[in-house]
C-alpha positions as CSV (number, residue, x, y, z in Angstrom):
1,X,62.4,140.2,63.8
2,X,60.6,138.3,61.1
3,X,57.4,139.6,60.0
4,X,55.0,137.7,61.9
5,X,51.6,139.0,63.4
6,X,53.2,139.5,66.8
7,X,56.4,141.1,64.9
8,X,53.9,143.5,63.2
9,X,52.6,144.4,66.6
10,X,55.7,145.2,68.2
11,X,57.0,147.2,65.1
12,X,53.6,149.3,65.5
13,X,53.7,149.5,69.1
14,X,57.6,151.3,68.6
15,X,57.4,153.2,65.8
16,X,56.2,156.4,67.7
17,X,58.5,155.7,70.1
18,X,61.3,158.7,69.9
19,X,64.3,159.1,71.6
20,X,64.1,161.2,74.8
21,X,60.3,160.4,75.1
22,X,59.6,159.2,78.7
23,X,58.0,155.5,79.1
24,X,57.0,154.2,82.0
25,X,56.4,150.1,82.9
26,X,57.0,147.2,85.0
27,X,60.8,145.5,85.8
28,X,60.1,142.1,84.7
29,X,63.7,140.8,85.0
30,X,66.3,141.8,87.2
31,X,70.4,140.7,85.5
32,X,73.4,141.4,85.9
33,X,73.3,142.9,81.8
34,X,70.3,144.8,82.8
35,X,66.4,145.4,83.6
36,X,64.0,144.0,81.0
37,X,60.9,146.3,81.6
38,X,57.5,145.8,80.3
39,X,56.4,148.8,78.7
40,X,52.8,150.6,79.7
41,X,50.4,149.3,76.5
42,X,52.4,146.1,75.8
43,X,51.9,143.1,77.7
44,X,52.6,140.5,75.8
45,X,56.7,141.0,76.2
46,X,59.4,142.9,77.9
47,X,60.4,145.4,75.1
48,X,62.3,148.3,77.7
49,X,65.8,147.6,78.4
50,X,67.8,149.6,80.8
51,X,71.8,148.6,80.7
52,X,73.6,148.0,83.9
53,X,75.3,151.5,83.7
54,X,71.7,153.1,83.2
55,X,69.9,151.9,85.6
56,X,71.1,154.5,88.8
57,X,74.1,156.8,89.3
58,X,73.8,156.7,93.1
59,X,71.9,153.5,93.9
60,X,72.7,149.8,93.1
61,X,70.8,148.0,90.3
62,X,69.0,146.0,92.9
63,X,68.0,148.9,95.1
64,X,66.8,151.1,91.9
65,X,64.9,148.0,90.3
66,X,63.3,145.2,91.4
67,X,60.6,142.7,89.6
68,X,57.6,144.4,90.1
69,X,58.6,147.5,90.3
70,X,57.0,150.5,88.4
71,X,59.3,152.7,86.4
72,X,59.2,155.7,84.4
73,X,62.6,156.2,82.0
74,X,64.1,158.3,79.3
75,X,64.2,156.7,75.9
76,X,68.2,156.7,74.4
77,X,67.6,154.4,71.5
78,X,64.6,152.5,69.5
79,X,65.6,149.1,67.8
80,X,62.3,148.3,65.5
81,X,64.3,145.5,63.7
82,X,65.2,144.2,67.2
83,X,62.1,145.0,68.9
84,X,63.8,146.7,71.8
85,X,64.1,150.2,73.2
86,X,66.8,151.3,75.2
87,X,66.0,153.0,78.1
88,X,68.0,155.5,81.3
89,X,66.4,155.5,84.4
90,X,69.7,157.4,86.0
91,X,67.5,160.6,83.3
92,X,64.5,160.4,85.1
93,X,66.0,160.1,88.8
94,X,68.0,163.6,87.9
95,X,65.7,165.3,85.2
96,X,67.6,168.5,86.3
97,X,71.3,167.3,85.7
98,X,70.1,164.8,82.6
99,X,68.1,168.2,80.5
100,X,71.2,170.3,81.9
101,X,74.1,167.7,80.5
102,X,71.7,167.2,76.7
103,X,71.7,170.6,76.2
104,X,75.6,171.2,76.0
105,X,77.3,171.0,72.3
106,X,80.7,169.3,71.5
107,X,83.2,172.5,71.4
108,X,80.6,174.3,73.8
109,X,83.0,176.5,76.4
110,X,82.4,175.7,80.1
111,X,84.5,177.3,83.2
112,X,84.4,175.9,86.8
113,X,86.5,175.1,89.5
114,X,88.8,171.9,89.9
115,X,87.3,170.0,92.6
116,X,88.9,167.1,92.9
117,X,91.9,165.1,91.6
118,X,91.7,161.2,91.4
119,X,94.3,158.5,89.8
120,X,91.7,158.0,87.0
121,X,90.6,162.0,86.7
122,X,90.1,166.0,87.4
123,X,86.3,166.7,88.7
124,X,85.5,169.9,87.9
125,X,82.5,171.9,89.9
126,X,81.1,174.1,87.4
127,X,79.9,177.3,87.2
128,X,76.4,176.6,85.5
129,X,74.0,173.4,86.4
130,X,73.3,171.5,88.9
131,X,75.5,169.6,91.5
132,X,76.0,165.9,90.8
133,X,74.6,163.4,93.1
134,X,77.4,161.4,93.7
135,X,80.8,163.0,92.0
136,X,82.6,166.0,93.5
137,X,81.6,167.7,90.1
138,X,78.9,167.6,86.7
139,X,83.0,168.3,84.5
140,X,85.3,165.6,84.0
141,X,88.8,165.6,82.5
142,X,90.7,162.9,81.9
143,X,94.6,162.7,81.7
144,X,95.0,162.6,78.4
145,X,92.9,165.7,78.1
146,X,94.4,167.8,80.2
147,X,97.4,169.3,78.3
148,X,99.4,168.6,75.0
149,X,102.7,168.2,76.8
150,X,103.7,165.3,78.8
151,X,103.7,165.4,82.4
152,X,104.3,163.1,85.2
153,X,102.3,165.0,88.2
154,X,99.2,166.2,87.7
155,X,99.7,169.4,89.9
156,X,101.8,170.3,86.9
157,X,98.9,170.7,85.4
158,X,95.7,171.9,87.6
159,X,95.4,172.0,91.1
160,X,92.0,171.7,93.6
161,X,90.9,175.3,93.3
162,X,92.1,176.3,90.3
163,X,89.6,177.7,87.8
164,X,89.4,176.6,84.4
165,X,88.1,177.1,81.0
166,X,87.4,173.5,79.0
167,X,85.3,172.5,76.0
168,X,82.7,170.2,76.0
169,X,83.8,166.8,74.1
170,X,80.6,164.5,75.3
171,X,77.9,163.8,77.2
172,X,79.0,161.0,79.5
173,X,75.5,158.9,80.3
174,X,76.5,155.9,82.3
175,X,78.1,158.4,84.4
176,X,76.0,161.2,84.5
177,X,78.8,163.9,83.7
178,X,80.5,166.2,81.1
179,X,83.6,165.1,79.4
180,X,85.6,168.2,79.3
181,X,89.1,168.8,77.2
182,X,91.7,171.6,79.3
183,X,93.9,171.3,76.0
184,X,91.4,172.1,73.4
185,X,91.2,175.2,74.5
186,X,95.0,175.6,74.0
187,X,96.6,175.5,70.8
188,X,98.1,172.0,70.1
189,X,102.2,173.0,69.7
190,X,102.7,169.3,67.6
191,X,100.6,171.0,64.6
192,X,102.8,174.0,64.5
193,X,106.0,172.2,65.3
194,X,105.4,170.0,62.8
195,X,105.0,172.6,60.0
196,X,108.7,173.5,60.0
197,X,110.1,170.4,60.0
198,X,110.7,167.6,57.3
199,X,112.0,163.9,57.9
200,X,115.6,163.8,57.8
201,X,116.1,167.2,59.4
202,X,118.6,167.1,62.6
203,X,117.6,167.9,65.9
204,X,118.8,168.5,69.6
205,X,116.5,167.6,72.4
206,X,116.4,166.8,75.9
207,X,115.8,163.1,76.9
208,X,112.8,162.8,78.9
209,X,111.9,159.3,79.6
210,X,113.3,155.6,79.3
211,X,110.7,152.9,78.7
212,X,111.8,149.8,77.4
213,X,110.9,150.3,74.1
214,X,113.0,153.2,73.4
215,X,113.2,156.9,74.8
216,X,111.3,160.2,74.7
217,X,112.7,162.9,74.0
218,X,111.8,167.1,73.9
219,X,112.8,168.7,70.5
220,X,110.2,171.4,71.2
221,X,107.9,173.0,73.9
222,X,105.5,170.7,74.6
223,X,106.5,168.7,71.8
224,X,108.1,165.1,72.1
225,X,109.2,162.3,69.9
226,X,110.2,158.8,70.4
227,X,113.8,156.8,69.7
228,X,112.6,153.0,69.5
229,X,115.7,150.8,70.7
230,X,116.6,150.2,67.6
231,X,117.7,153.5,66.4
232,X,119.5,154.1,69.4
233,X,122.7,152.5,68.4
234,X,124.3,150.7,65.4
235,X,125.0,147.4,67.7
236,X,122.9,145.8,69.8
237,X,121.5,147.1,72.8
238,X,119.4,145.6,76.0
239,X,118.1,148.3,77.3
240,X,117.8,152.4,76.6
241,X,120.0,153.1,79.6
242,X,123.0,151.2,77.5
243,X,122.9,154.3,75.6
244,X,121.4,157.5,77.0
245,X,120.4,158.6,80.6
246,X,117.5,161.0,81.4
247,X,118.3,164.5,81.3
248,X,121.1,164.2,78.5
249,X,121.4,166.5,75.3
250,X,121.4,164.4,72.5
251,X,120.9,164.9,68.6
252,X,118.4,163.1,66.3
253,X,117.4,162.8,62.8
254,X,113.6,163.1,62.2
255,X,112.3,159.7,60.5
256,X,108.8,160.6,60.2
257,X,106.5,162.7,61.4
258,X,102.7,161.6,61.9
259,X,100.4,164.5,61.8
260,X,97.1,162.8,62.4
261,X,98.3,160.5,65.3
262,X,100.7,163.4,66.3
263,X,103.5,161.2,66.6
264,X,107.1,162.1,65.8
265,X,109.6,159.2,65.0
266,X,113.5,159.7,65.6
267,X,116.6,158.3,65.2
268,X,119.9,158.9,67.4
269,X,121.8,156.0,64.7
270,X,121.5,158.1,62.1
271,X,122.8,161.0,63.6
């Protein structure tokens, strides 16, 4: 904003505005980015905003707001230099699952049951809080999150039924839930692996998987590196299968070892 009379205004008219206050207003605008609202004591613009993914967790954007429409929402950020406050009004349709979902802390431990498995996700039911209003559970793990190891079923894993013990990673607020971590509370075997061995060490594993860049292969419980093509053989290859089948035995020579990405590069050339 510059600093203009009506600038000054709108910078006065936000700067009590904190985060998590409620505001209530008028849709003025109904798009497909959002819902401009004109807030209660401001008439002279549309300074609410509520994003697309704020706006409901159960009801479309154009059943939850229409022009015209009063609103009351939860503030999640104030923009003075913009003039603009961003606002949830998913928080004030499920005060009871929004004050529940705020009050957890990243690392916070939270048990529950696994309620349901999807190709994108585990829902978990859990023990304390309210239900969700549209998701089989308030918890949700994604894949990556589940365990250190790779797997290629998630009933290696978890199972519907199965309690669990997770830790609280973030609070998810276009979709009203809590992203959960199953292998945080598990201690990661690449950090202790990795402790005992240097590059250039040799190493028998078990290959796991062929992709087209290379192959995976198990040096370690739960603990995998990766043969790019390359390294697979001194002439020229096509394809990983030229070289190695799933399953095999084979020994490597560690080429470097990446304790912040957790990523353990091998060579079956070398060896």
């Amino acid at each position: 904003m510059g600093d203009t009379s009506a600038d000054r205004a709108i910078r006065s008219f936000l700067a009590p505005v904190q985060v998590g206050d409620h505001c209530s207003g008028v849709v003025a605008e109904v798009t497909p980015s959002g819902v401009a609202v004109i807030l209660d004591g401001f008439a002279a613009r549309s300074l609410g905003v509520v994003g697309p993914l704020d706006v409901s967790w159960q009801r479309r954007m154009a059943d939850a707001a229409a022009v015209g429409r009063r609103i009351t929402a939860e503030v999640l950020a104030v923009d003075l230099e913009e003039g603009r406050v961003s606002l949830s009004m998913a928080a004030t349709e499920n005060p009871e699952l929004w004050a529940f979902l705020k009050r957890l802390r990243f690392g916070q431990r939270l048990s529950g049951t696994v309620a349901a498995i999807e190709s994108f996700g585990v829902f978990v039911a859990l023990d304390e809080g309210p239900d969700h209003p549209v998701h089989p559970g308030v918890g949700f793990i994604t894949y990556p999150e589940l365990s250190w190891r790779r797997f290629e079923a998630v009933s290696e894993v978890v199972e519907v039924g199965q309690r669990v013990y997770c830790e609280f990673l973030q609070f998810d607020t276009w979709e009203g839930e809590a992203r959960l971590s199953l292998r945080a509370t598990r201690p990661d075997p690449f950090l202790g692996f990795a402790e005992g061995v240097t590059a250039g060490q040799r190493l028998t594993g078990r290959v796991t998987k062929l992709v087209p860049f290379g192959v995976f292969v198990q040096v370690a419980e739960g603990v995998e590196g990766l043969v790019r093509l390359p390294e697979l053989s001194s002439a020229p290859i096509e394809a990983p299968e030229d070289v190695v089948r799933a399953g095999e035995e084979i020994t490597v020579i560690v080429t470097d070892i990446d304790r912040e990405r957790r990523q353990l590069s091998l060579s079956l050339r070398q060896a």
